[in-house]
C-alpha positions, 0 to 999 in steps of 0.5 A: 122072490125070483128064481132063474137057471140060463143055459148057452151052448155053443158049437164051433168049427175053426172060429165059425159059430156054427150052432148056439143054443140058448135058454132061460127059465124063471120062477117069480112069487111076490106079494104086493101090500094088501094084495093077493100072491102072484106066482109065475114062470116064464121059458124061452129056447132060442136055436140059432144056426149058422147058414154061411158067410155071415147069416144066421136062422134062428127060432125062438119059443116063448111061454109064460104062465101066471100060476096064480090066476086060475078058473073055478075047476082050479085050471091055470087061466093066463099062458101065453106062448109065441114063436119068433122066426129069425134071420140075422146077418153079423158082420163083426163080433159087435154087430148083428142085424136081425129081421124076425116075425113074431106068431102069437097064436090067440087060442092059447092066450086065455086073457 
């Protein structure tokens, strides 16, 4: 079973998409044959502003988390998040180029 809500927002002035914002969150429980339940969710947000011309700067914030594995205090014990700063240059509808840095910060990766 999975589960997922999206969500997209547009800003305009004439035809210049000035701001979007976008987001997703899922919810996913399986259960393999002779296995234990898996349950987990996932997020991301990515606002994306425009800076002029064609050249865009956008953040995307990413956390996953597996529900099911958790310590012996009952603590969930895998997340994982990360952060992706991006530049990007769009030069037609169906054309963006994109140079991004992706941060991992390894304390809140419990693997």
């Amino acid at each position: 079973m999975i589960l997922g809500v999206d969500f997209a927002a547009k800003w305009r002035e004439a035809t210049t998409l000035k701001l979007l914002v976008q987001s997703e969150l899922w919810y996913r429980a399986r259960t393999p044959l002779n296995a234990a339940a898996e349950k987990a969710i996932g997020l991301y947000v990515y606002p994306q502003y425009h800076l002029g011309w064609d050249f865009y700067a956008g953040m995307r914030l990413d956390y996953y988390s597996v529900l099911s594995l958790q310590d012996a205090f009952g603590t969930v014990s895998r997340t994982s998040s990360s952060i992706c700063a991006a530049l990007g240059l769009s030069p037609s509808e169906f054309t963006t180029f994109r140079l991004a840095y992706n941060i991992r910060p390894e304390y809140l990766d419990n693997r």
